[in-house]
Structures are given as C-alpha cells and as structure tokens.
C-alpha positions as a Markdown table, in Angstrom:
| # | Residue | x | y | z |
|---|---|---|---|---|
| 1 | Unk | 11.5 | 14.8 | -20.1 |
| 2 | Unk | 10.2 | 11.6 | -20.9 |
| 3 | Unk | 6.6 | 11.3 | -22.4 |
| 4 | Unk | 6.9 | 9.3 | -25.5 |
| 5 | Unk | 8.0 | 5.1 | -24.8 |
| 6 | Unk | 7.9 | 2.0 | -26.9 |
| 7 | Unk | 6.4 | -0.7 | -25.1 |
| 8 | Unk | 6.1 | -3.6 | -27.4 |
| 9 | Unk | 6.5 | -6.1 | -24.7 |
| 10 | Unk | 4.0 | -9.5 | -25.1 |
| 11 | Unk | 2.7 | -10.9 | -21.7 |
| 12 | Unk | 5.4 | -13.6 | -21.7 |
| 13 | Unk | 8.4 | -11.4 | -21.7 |
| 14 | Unk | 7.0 | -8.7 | -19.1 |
| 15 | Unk | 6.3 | -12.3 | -16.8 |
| 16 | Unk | 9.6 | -14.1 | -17.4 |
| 17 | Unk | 12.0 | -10.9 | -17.3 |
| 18 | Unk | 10.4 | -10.1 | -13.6 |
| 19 | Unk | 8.9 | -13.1 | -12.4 |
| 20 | Unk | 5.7 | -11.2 | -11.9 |
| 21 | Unk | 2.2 | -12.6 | -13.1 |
| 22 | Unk | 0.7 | -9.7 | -15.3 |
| 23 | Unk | -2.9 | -9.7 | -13.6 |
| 24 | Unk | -5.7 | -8.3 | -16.1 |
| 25 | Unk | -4.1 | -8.9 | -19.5 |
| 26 | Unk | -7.4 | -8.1 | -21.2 |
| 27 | Unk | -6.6 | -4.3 | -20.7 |
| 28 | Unk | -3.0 | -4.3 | -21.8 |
| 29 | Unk | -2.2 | -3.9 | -25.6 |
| 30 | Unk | 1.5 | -3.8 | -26.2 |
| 31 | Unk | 2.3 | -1.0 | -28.6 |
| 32 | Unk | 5.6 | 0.4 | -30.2 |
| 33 | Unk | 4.3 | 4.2 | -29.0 |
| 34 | Unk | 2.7 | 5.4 | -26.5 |
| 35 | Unk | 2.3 | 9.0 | -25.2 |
| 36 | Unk | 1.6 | 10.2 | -22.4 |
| 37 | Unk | -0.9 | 13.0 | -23.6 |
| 38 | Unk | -2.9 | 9.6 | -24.6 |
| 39 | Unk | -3.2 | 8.6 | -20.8 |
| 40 | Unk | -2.5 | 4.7 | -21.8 |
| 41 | Unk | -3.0 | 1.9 | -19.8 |
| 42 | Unk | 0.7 | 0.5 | -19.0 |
| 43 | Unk | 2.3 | -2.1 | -16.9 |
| 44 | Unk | 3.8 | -1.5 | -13.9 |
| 45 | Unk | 5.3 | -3.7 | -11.4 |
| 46 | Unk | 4.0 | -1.9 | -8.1 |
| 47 | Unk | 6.7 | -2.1 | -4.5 |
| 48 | Unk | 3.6 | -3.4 | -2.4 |
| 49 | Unk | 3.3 | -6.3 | -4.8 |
| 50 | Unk | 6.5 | -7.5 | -6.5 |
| 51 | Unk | 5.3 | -10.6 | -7.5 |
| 52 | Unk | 2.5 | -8.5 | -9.6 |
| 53 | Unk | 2.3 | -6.5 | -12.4 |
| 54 | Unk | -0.8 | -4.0 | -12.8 |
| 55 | Unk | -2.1 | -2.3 | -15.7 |
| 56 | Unk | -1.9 | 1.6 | -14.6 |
| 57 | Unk | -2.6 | 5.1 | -16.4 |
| 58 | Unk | -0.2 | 7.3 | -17.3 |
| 59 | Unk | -0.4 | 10.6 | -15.5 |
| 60 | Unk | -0.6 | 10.3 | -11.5 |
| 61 | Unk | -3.2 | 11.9 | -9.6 |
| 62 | Unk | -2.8 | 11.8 | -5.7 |
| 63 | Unk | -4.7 | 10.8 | -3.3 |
| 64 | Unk | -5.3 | 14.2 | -1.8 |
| 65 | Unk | -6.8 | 15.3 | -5.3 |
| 66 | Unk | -10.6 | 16.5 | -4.0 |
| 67 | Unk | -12.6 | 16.4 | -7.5 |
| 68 | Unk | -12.4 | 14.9 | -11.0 |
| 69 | Unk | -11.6 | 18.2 | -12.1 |
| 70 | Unk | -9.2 | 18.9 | -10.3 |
| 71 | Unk | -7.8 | 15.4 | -10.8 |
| 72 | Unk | -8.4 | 16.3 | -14.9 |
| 73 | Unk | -5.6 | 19.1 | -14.1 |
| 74 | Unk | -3.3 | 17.6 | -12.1 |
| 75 | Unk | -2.7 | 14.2 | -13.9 |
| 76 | Unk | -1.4 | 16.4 | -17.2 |
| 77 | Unk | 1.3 | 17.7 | -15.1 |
| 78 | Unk | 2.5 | 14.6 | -12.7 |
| 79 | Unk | 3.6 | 12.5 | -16.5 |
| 80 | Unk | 7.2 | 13.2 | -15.0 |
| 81 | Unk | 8.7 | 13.6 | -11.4 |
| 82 | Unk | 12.2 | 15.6 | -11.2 |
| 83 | Unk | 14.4 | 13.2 | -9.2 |
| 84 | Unk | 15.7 | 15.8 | -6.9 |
| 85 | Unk | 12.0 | 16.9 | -5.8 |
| 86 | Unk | 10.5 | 13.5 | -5.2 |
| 87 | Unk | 10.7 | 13.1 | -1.3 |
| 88 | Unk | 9.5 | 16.4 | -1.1 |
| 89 | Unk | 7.1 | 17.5 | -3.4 |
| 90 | Unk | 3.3 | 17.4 | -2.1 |
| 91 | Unk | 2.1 | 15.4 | -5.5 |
| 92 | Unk | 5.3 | 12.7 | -5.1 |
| 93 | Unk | 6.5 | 12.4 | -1.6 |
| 94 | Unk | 3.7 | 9.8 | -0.4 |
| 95 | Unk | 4.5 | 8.0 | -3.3 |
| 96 | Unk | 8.3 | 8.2 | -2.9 |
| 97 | Unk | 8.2 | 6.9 | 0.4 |
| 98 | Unk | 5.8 | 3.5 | 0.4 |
| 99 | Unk | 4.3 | 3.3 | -3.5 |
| 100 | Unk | 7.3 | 3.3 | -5.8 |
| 101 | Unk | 7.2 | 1.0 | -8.9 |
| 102 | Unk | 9.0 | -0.1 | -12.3 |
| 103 | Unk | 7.4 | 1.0 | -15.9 |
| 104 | Unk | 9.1 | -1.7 | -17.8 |
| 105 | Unk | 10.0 | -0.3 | -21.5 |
| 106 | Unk | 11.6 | -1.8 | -24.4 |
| 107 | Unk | 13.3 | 2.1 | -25.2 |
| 108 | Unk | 11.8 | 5.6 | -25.4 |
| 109 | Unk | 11.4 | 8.3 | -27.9 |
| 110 | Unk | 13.4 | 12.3 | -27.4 |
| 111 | Unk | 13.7 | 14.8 | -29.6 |
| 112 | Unk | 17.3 | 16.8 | -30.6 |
| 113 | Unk | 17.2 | 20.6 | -31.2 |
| 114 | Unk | 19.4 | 21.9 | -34.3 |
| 115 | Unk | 19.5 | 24.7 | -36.6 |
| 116 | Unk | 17.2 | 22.9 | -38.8 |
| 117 | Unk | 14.6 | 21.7 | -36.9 |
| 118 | Unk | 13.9 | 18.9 | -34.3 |
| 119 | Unk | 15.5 | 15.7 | -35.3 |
| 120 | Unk | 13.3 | 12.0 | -33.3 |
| 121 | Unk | 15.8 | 9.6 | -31.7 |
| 122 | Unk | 15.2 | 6.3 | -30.7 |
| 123 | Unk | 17.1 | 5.1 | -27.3 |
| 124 | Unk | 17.0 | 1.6 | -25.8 |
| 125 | Unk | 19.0 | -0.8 | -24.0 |
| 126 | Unk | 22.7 | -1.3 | -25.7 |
| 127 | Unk | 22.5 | -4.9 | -24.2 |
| 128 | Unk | 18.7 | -4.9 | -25.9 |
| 129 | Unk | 17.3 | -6.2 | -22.4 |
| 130 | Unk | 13.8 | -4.3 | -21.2 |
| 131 | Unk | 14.5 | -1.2 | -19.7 |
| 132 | Unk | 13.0 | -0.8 | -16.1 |
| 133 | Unk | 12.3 | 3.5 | -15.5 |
| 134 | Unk | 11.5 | 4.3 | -12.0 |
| 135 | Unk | 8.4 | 5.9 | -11.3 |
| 136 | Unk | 6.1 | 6.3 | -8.6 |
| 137 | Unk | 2.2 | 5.2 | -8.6 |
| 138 | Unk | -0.8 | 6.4 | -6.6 |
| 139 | Unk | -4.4 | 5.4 | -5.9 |
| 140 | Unk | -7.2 | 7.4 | -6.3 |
| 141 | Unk | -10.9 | 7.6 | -6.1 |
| 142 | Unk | -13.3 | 8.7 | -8.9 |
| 143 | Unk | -15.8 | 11.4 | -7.0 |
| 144 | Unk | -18.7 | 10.7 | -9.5 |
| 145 | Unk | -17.8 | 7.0 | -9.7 |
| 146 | Unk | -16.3 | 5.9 | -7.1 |
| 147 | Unk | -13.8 | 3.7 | -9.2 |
| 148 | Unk | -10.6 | 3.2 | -7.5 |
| 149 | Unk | -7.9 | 4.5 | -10.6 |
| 150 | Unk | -4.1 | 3.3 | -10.3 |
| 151 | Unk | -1.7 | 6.0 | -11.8 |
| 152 | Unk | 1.2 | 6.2 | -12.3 |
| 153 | Unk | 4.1 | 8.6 | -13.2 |
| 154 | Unk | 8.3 | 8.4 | -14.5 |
| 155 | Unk | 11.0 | 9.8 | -12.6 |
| 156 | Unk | 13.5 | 12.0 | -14.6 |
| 157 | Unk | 17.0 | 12.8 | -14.1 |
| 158 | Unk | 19.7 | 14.8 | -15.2 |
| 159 | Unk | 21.2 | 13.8 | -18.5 |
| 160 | Unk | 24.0 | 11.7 | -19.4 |
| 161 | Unk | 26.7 | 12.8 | -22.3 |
| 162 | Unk | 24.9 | 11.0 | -24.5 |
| 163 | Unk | 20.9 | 12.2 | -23.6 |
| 164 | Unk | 22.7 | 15.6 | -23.2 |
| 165 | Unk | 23.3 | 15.6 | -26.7 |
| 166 | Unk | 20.0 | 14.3 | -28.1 |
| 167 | Unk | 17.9 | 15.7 | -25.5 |
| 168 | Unk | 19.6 | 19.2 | -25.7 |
| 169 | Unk | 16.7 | 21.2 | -24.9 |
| 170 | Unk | 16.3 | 20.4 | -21.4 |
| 171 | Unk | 19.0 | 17.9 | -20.5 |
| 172 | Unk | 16.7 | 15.6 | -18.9 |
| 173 | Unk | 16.4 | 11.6 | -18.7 |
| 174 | Unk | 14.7 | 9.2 | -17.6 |
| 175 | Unk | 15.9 | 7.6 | -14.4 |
| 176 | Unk | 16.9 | 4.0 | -15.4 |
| 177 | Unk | 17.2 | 1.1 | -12.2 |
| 178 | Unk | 20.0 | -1.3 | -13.1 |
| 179 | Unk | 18.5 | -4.8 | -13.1 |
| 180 | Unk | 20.3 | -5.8 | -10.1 |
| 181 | Unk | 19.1 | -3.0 | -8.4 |
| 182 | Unk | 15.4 | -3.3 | -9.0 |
| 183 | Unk | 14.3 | -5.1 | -5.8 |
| 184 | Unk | 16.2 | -2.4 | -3.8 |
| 185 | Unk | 14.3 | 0.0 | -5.4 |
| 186 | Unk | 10.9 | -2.0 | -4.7 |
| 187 | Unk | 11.9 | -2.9 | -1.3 |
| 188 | Unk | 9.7 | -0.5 | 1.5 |
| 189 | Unk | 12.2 | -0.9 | 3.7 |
| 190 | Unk | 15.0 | 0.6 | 1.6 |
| 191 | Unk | 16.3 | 3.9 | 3.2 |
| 192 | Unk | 15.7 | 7.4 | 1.1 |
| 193 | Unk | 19.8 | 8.4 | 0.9 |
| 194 | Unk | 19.8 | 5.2 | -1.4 |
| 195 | Unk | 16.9 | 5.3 | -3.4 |
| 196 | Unk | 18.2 | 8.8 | -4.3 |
| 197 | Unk | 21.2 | 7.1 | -5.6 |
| 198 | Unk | 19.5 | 4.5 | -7.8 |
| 199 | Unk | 17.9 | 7.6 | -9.5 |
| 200 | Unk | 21.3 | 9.4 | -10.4 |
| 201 | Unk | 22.1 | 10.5 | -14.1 |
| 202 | Unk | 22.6 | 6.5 | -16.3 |
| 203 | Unk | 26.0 | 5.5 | -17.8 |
| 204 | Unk | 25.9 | 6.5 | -21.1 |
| 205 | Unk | 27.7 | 3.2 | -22.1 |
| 206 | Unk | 25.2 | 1.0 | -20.8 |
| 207 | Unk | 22.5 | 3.1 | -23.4 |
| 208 | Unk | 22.8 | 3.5 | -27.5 |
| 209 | Unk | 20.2 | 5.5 | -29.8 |
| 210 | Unk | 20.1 | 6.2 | -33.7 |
| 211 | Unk | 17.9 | 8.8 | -35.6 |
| 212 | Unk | 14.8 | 7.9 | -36.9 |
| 213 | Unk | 12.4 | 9.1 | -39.4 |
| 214 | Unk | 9.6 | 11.3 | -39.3 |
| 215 | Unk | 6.5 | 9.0 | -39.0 |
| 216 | Unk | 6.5 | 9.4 | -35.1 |
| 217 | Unk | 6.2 | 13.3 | -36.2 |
| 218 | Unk | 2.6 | 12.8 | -38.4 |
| 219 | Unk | -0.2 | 13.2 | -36.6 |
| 220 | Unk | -2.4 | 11.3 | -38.7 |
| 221 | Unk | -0.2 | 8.4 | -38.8 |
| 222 | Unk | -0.7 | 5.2 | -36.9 |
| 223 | Unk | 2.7 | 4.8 | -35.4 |
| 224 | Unk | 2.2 | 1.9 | -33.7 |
| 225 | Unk | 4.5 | 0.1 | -36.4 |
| 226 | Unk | 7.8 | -1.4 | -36.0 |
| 227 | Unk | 8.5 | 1.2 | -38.8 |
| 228 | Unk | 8.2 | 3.7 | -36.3 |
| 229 | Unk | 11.9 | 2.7 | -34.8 |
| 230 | Unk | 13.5 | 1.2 | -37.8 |
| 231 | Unk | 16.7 | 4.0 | -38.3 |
| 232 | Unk | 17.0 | 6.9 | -40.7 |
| 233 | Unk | 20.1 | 8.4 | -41.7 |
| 234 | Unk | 20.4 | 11.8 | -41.5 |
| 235 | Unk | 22.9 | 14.4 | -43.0 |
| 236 | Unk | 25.9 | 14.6 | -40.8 |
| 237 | Unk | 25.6 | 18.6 | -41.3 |
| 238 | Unk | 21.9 | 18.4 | -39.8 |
| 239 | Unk | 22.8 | 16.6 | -36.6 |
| 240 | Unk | 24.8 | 18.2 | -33.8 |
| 241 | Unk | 27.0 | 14.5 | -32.7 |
C-alpha cells in the first residue's frame, strides 16, 4: 500500500514542474513525511482544473457519505484505491470517471518483511524528477458545517520486481503516470480501457530505493528531517535483495 510519502516540494517547483499555479499556499507546508493516518493537507493537481493545483486531505470521503460520522469511517479506509476496482467500486467509480488528479511526490516510504524484523526503504525517481501518483479526489459537504472538504486518495497497483522485493508483504505499489502521460490521465475525455493502462505495475528501471534508518520508525521523533531519507546500511544477512 502506499500511506507514508515525502513531499518536500517548495511552491516554485510544484508550479514550474506542472505549469499549474498552487492556489492557497498559506495551507501547504512541504514536509519530508507525511502519513496518511495524519490526514495532511497535500497538493494535488485536480483533471477539472489542470492549470491548478489545490491543497486536498488525505483520505477521500464521497459525495454520497450521509454524516460526519460516517465520513469519520470511511475516509480511514479510501487512503488507497486498488487499480483493478476503481471504475467499479461505489467509493471510486465517480471519481474514476470525471475527478481524477496527480499527488505530486518527491518519493515514498514502504516497509520490507525479513526474519528479523521490518526493514524502512526509501524509493524515488532514479532520474530524481517529482514523481506524479495517480489518485482520484472527491468533494464533500460537512453536515454540521457546511464546509465544502476536497479529498483525495492514491491509486495502487501491483508491484514491480523491485517493490516486490521491498514491499513483500503485500506486493503492492503505487501507480506512477509517466510525465508524458499525465495530461492523458487528466484529460475527461480520455477513454477508461486507457486510463486502465496508465495505471499498470511501473518499470522497475525507471525507480531506485536504499534502506534507511530507523527514525521514521520512532514515534516520538519529528521526522520531518532530511535525516529521515539520508541511507543506512544494513547487514547483507538482514536484507532479503
């Protein structure tokens, strides 16, 4: 699955990398973690606005959620869409069809099973560019407010070699949109046999990851610190590749 990103991305490089105008800065605070248990405020470039990017909160609730509690239970659920469920679905398929969007990341954070314990990688871009996940994003009334709330959530997809090994639990991944396939993505009028496509297991060449130490594991620690992905070398005969 995918709940734990690095987002250290200033204003100017979310603007210039997608020729979008990041409306609200006020409420956006780049940070090397973010999880999505935390329910931050992220950017998002949304498929009804391109030329936009919106601050939205991890964890979408749909729009046929009836009260805040119910929204309260949902939203801790919808952090992650299955790729191979999203046009059907009842919390996803509105959302697959007209209100898709990018969650621009600068790499994200997954966890290796071994006989000795769980061991944090850190994966990003091999080419170091920002890494566009797909995900999906939903309006949504407060019934005690009546604030409108933009969420959001991150499609997943089966693993690569390389997330199969690090990821091993689950063989999961985030679905990653090739930069010159992001406006197809966006595009309302793209058809759903390829969108499907653009959400299909990422070449593993076009990724790299390293093990890192165990700061992101201590829960009283602040981790948002470049120290947080700076590697850690590990003992081979702990590791499983």
């Amino acid at each position: 699955m995918c709940f734990t990103v690095n987002v250290n991305l200033i204003k100017e490089e979310l603007e210039s990398r997608y020729g979008a105008t990041l409306i609200d800065p006020d409420k956006y605070r780049p940070s090397y973690y973010y999880h999505a248990f935390g329910l931050p405020d992220m950017p998002v470039i949304p498929s009804d606005n391109p030329a936009i990017i919106r601050i939205m909160k991890w964890g979408l609730i749909p729009p046929w959620v009836k009260t805040n509690e119910s929204a309260e239970e949902i939203r801790v659920k919808t952090f992650n869409a299955r790729g191979d469920s999203v046009d059907s679905k009842p919390s996803f398929s509105s959302s697959f069809s007209s209100r898709r969007c990018i969650v621009p990341v600068r790499g994200f954070f997954e966890w290796q099973h071994t006989a000795t314990g769980k061991i944090p990688w850190y994966i990003y871009r091999t080419d170091n560019d920002i890494m566009s996940l797909a995900g999906l994003w939903s309006e949504w009334t407060d019934t005690i407010t009546g604030k409108l709330l933009n969420t959001f959530t991150v499609i997943t997809t089966d693993a690569n070699e390389l997330m199969s090994q690090i990821h091993n639990s689950k063989k999961r991944m985030p679905a990653v949109i090739e930069r010159g396939k992001e406006k197809l993505w966006l595009d309302l009028q793209s058809g759903k046999a390829e969108l499907k496509k653009l959400i299909e297991p990422y070449g593993e060449n076009i990724l790299s990851a390293y093990t890192i130490g165990d700061l992101i594991n201590t829960r009283s620690a602040d981790k948002n610190s470049v120290e947080i992905i700076k590697p850690f070398v590990r003992a081979s005969e702990n590791l499983l590749f």
